[in-house]
N, CA, C and O atoms as a GROMACS GRO file, in nm:
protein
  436
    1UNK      N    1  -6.599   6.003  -0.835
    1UNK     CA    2  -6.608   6.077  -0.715
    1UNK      C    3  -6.605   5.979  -0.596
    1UNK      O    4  -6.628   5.862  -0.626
    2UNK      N    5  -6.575   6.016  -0.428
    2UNK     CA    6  -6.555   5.964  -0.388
    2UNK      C    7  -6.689   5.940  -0.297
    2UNK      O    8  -6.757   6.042  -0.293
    3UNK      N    9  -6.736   5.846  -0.232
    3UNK     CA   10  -6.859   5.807  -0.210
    3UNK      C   11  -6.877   5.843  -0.038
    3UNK      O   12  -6.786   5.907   0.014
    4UNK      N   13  -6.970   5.810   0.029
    4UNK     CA   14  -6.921   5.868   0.159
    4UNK      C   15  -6.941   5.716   0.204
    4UNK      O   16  -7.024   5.746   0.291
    5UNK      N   17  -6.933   5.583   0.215
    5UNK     CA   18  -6.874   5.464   0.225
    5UNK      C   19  -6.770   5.435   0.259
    5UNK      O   20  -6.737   5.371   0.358
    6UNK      N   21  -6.679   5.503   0.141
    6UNK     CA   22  -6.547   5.478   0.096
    6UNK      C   23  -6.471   5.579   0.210
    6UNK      O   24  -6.363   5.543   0.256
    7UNK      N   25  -6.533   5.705   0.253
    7UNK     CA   26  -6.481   5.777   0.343
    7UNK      C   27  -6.499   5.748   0.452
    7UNK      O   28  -6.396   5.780   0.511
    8UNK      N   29  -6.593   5.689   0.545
    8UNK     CA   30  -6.654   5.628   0.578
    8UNK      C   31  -6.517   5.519   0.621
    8UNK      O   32  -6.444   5.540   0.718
    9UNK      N   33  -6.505   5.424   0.546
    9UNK     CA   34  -6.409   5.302   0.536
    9UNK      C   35  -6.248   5.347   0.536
    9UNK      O   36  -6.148   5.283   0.569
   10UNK      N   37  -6.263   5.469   0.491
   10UNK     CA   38  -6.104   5.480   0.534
   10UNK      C   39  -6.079   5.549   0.655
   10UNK      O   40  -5.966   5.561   0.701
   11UNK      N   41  -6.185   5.596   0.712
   11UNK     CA   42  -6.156   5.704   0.841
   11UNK      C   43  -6.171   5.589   0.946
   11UNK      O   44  -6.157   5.633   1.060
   12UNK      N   45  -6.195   5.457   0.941
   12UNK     CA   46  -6.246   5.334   1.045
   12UNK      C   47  -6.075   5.325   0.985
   12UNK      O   48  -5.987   5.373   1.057
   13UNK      N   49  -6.045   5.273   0.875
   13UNK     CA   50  -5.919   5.218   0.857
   13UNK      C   51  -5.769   5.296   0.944
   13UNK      O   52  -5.666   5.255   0.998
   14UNK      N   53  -5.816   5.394   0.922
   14UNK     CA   54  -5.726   5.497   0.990
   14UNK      C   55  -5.702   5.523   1.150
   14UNK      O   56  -5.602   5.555   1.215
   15UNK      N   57  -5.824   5.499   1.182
   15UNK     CA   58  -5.836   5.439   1.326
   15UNK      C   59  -5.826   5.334   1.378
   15UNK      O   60  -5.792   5.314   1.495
   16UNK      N   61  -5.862   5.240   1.277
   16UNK     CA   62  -5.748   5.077   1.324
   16UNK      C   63  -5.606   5.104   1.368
   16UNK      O   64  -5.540   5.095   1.472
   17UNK      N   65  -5.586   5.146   1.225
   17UNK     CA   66  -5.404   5.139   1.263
   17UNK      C   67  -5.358   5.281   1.379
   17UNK      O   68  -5.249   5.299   1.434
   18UNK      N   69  -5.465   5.352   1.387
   18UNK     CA   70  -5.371   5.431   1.521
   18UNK      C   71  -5.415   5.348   1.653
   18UNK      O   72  -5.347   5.351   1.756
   19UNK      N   73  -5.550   5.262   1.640
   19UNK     CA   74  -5.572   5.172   1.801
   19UNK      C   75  -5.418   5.077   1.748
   19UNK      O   76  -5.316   5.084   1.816
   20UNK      N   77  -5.423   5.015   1.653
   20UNK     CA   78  -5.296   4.913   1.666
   20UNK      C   79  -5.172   4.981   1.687
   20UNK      O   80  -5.090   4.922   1.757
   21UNK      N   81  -5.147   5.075   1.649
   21UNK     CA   82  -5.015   5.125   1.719
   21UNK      C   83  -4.960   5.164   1.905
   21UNK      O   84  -4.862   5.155   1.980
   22UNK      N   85  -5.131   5.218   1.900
   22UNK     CA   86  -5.155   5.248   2.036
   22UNK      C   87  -5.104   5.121   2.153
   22UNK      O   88  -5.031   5.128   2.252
   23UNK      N   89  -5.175   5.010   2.093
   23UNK     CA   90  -5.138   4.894   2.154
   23UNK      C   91  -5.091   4.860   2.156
   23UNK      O   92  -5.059   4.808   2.262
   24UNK      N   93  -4.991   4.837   1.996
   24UNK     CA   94  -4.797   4.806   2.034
   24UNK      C   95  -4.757   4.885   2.144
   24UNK      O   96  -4.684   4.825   2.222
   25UNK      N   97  -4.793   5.043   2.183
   25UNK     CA   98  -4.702   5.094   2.270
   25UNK      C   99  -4.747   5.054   2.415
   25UNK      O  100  -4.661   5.049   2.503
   26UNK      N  101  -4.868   5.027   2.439
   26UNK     CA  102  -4.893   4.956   2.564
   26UNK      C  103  -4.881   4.844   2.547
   26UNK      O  104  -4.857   4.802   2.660
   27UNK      N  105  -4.880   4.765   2.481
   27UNK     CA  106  -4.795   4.649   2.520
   27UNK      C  107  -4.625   4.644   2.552
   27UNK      O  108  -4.570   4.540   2.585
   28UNK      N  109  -4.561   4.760   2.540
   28UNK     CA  110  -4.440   4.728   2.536
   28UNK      C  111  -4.403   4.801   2.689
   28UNK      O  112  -4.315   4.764   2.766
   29UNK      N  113  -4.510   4.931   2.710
   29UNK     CA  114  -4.468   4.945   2.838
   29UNK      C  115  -4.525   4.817   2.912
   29UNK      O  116  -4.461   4.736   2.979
   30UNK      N  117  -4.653   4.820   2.887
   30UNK     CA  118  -4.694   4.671   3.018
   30UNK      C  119  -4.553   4.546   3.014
   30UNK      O  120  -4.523   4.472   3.108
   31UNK      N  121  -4.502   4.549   2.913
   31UNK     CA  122  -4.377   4.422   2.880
   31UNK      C  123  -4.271   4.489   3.027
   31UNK      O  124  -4.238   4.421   3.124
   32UNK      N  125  -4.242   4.604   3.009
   32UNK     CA  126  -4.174   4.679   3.101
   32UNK      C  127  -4.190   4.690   3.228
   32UNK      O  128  -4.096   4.674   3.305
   33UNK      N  129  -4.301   4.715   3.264
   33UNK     CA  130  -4.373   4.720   3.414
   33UNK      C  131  -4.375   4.573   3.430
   33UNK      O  132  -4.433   4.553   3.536
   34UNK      N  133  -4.351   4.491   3.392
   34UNK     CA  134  -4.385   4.315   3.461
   34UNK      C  135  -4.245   4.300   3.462
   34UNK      O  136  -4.232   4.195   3.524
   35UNK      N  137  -4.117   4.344   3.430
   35UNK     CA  138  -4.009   4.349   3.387
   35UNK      C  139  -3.929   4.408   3.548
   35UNK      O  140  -3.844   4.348   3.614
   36UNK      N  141  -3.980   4.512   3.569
   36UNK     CA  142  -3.955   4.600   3.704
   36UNK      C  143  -4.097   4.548   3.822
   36UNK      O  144  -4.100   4.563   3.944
   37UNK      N  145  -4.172   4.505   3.756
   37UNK     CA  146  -4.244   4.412   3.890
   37UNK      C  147  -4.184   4.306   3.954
   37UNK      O  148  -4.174   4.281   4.074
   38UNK      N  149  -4.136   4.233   3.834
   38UNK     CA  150  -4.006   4.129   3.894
   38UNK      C  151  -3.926   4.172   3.966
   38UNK      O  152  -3.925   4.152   4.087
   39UNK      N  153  -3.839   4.241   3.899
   39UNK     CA  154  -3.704   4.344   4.019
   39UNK      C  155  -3.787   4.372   4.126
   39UNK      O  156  -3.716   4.405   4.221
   40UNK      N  157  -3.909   4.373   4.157
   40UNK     CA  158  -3.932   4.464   4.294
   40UNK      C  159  -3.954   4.335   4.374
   40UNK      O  160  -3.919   4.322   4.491
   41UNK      N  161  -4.006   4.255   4.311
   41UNK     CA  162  -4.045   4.153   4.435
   41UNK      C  163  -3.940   4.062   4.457
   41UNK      O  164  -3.941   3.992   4.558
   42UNK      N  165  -3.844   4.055   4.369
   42UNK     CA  166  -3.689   4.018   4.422
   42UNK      C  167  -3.648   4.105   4.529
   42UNK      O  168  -3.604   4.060   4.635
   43UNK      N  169  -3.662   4.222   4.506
   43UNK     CA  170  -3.583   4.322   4.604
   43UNK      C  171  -3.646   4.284   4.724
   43UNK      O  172  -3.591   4.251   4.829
   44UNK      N  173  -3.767   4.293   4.697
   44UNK     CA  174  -3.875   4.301   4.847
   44UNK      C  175  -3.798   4.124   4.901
   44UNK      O  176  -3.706   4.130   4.982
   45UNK      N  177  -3.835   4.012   4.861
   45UNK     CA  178  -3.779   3.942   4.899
   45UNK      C  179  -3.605   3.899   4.959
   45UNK      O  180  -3.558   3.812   5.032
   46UNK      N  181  -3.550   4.023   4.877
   46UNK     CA  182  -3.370   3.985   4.898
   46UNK      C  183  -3.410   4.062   5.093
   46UNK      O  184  -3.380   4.011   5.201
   47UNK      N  185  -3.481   4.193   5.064
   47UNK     CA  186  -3.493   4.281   5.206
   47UNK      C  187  -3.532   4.204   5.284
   47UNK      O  188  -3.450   4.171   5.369
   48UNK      N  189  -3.661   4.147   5.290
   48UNK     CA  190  -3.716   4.099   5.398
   48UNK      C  191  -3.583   3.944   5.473
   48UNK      O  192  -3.578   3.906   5.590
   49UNK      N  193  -3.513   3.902   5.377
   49UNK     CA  194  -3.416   3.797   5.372
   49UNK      C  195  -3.330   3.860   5.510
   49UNK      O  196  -3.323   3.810   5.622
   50UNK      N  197  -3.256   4.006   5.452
   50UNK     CA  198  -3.165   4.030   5.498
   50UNK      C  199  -3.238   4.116   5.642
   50UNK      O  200  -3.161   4.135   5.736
   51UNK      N  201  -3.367   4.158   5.653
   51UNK     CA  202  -3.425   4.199   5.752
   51UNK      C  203  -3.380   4.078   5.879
   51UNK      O  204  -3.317   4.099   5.983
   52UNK      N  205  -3.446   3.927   5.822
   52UNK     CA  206  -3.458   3.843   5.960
   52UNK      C  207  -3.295   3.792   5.983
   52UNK      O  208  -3.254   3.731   6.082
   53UNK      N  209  -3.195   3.844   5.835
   53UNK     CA  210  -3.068   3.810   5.959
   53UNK      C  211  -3.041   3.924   6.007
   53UNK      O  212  -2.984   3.898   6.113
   54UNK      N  213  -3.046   4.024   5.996
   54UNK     CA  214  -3.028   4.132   6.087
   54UNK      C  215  -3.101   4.086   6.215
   54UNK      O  216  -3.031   4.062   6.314
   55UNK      N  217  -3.222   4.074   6.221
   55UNK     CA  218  -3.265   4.062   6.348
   55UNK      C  219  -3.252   3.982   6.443
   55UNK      O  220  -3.278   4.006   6.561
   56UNK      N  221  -3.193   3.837   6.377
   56UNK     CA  222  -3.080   3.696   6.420
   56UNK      C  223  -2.948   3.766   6.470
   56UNK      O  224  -2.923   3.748   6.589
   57UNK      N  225  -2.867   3.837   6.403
   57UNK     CA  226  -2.739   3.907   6.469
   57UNK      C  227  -2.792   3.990   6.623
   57UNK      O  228  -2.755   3.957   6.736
   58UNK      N  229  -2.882   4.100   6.589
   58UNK     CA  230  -2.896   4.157   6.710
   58UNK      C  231  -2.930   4.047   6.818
   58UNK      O  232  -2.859   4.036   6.918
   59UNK      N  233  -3.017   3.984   6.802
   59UNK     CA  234  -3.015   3.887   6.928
   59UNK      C  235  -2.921   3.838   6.937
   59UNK      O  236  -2.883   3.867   7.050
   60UNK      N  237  -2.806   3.742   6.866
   60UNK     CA  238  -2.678   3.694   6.909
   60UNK      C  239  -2.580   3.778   6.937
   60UNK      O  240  -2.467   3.741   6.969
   61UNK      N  241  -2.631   3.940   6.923
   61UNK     CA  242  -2.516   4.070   7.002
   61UNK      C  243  -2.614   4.040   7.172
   61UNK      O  244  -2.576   3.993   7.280
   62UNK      N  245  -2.689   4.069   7.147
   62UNK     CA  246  -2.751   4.086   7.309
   62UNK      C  247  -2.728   3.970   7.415
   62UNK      O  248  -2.720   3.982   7.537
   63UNK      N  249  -2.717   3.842   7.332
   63UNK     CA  250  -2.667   3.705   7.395
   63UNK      C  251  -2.510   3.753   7.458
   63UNK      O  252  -2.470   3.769   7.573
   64UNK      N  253  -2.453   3.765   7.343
   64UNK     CA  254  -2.294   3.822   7.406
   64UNK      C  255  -2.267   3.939   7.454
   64UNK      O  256  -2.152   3.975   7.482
   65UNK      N  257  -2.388   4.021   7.469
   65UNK     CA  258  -2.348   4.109   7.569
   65UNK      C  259  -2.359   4.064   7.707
   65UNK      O  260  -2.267   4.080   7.787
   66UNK      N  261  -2.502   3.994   7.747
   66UNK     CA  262  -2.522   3.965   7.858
   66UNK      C  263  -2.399   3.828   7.943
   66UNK      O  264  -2.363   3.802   8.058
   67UNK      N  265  -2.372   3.774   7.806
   67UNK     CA  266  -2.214   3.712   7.850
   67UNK      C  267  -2.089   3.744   7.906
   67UNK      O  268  -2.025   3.682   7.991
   68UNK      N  269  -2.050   3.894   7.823
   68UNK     CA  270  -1.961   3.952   7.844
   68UNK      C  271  -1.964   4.037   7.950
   68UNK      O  272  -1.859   4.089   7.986
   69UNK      N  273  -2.093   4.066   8.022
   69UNK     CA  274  -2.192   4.149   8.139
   69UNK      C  275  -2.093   4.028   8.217
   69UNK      O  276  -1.984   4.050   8.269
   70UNK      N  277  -2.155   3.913   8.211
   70UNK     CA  278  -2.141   3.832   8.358
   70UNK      C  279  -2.026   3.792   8.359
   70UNK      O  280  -2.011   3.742   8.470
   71UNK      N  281  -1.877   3.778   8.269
   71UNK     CA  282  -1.816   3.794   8.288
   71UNK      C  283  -1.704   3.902   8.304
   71UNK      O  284  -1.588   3.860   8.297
   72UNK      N  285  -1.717   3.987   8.316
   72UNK     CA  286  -1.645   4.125   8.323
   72UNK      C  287  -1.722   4.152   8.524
   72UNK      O  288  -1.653   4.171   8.625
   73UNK      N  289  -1.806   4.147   8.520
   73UNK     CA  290  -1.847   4.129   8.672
   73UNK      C  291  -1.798   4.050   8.738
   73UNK      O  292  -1.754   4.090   8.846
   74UNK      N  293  -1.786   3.913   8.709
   74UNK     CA  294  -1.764   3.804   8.767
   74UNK      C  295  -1.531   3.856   8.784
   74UNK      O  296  -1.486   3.832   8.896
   75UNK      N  297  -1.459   3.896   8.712
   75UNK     CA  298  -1.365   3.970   8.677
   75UNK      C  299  -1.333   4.064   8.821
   75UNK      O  300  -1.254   4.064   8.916
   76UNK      N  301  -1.469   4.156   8.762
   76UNK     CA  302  -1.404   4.269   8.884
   76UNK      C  303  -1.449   4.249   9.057
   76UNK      O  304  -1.418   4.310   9.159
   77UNK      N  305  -1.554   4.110   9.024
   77UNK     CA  306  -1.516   4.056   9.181
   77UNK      C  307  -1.457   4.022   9.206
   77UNK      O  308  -1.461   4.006   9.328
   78UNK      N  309  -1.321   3.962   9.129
   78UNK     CA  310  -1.207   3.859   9.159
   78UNK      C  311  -1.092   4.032   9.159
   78UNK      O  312  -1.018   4.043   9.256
   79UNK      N  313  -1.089   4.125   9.075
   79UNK     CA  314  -0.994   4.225   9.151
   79UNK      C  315  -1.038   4.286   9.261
   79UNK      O  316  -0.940   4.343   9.309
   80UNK      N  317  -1.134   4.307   9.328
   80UNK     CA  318  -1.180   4.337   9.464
   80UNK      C  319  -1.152   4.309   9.541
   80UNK      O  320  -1.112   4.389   9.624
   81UNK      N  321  -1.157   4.150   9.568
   81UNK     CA  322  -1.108   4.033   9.648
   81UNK      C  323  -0.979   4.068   9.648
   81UNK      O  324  -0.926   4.099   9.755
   82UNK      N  325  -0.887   4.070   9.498
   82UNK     CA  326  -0.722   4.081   9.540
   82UNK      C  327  -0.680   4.211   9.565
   82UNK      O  328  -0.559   4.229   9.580
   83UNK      N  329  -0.769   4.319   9.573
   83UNK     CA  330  -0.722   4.473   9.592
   83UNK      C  331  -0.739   4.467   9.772
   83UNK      O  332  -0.680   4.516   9.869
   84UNK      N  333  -0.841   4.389   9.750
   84UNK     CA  334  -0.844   4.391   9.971
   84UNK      C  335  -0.731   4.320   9.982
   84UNK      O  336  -0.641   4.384  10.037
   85UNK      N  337  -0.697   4.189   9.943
   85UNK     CA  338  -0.600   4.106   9.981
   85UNK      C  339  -0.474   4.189   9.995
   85UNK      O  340  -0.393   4.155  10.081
   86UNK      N  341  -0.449   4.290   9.922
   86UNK     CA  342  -0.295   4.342   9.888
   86UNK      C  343  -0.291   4.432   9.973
   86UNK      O  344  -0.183   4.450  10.030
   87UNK      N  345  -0.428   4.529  10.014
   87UNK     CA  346  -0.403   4.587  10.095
   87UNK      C  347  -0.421   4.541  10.258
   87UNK      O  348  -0.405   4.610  10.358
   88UNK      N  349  -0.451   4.431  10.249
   88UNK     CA  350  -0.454   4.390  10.370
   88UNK      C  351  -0.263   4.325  10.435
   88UNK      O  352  -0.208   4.322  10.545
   89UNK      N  353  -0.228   4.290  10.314
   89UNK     CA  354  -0.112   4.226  10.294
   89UNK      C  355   0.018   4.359  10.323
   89UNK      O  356   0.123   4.346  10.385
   90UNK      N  357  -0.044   4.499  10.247
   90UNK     CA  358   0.095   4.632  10.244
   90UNK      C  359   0.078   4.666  10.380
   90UNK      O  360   0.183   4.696  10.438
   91UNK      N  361  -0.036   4.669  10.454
   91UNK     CA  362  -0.053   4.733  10.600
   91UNK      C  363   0.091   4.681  10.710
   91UNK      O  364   0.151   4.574  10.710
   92UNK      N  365   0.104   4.762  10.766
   92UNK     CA  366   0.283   4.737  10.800
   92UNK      C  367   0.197   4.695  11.010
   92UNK      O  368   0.259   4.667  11.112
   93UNK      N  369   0.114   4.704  10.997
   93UNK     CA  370   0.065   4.627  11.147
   93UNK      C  371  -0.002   4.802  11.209
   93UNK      O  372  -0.111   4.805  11.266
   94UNK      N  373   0.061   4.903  11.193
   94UNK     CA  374  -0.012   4.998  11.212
   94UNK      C  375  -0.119   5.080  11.168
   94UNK      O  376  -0.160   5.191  11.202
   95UNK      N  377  -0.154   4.993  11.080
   95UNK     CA  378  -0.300   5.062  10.997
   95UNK      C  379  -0.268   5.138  10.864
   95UNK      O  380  -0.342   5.146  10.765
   96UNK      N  381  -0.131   5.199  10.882
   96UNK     CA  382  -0.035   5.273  10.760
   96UNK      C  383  -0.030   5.138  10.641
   96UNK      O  384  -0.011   5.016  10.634
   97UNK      N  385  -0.063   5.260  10.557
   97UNK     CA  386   0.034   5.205  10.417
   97UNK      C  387   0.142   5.218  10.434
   97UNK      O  388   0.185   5.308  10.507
   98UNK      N  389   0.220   5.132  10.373
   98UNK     CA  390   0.375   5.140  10.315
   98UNK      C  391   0.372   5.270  10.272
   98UNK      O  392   0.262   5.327  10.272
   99UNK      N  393   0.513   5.356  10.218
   99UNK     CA  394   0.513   5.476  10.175
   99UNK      C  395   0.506   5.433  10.020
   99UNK      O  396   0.514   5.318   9.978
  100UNK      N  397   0.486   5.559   9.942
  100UNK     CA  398   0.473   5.528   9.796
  100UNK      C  399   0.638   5.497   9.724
  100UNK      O  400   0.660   5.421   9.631
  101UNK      N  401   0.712   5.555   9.776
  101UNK     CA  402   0.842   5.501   9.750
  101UNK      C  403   0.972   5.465   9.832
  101UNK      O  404   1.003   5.535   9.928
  102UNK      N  405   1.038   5.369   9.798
  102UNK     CA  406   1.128   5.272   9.887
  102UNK      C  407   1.193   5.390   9.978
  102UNK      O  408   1.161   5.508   9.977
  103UNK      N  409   1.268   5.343  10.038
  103UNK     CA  410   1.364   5.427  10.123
  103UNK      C  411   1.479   5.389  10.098
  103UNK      O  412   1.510   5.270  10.088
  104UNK      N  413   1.589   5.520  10.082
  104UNK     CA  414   1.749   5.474  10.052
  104UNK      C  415   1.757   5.419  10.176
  104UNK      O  416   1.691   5.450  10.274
  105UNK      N  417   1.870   5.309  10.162
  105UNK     CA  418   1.958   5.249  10.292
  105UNK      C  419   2.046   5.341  10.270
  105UNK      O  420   2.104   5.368  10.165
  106UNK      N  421   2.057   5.408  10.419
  106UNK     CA  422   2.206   5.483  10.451
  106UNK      C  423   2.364   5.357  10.444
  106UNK      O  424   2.390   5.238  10.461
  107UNK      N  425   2.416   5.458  10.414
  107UNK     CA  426   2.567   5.389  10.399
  107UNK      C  427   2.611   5.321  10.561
  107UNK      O  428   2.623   5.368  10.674
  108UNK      N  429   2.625   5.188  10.500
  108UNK     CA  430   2.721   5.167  10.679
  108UNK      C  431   2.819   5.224  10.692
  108UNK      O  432   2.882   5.257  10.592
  109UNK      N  433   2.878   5.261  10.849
  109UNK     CA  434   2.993   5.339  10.867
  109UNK      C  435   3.055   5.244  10.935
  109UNK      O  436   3.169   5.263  10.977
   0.00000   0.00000   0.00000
């Protein structure tokens, strides 16, 4: 007959091997999660990488805007200057513009 020891000893035995199985399976997710902890702190690191050149470009856009500001100004003071000049230049002495288009020469007779 069977003793209550022996039952006893196999119901502990039986619960070994389901804690040891248990623990193969957490060990294999924990193997997993350190696996994708890696990937994340690569990622986090590739981001934060590509964060500070992003934020290096925008300042070297705002540099060349304020470039392209002072010259595009500096530009349309120089056509100002030659839009007075030309019209100071078409004025025929009476304050008139020239007409917008030439005039035929009549035929000599």
């Amino acid at each position: 007959m069977i003793t209550l020891p022996a039952v006893i000893e196999s119901l502990v035995a039986a619960l070994l091997l389901v804690t040891l199985a248990f623990c193969i399976l957490l060990e294999r997710r924990l193997r997993t999660f350190r696996a994708g902890e890696e990937s994340l702190r690569r990622l986090v690191a590739d981001l934060a990488a590509s964060t500070a050149r992003a934020e290096q470009a925008v300042h070297g856009l705002g540099e060349t805007t304020r470039a392209a500001e002072a010259a595009l100004d500096h530009r349309i003071g120089e056509a100002r200057a030659l839009t007075n000049q030309l019209a100071f230049i078409a004025r025929d002495g009476t304050g008139r513009r020239p007409p917008s288009r030439p005039r035929l020469r009549e035929p000599a007779s």
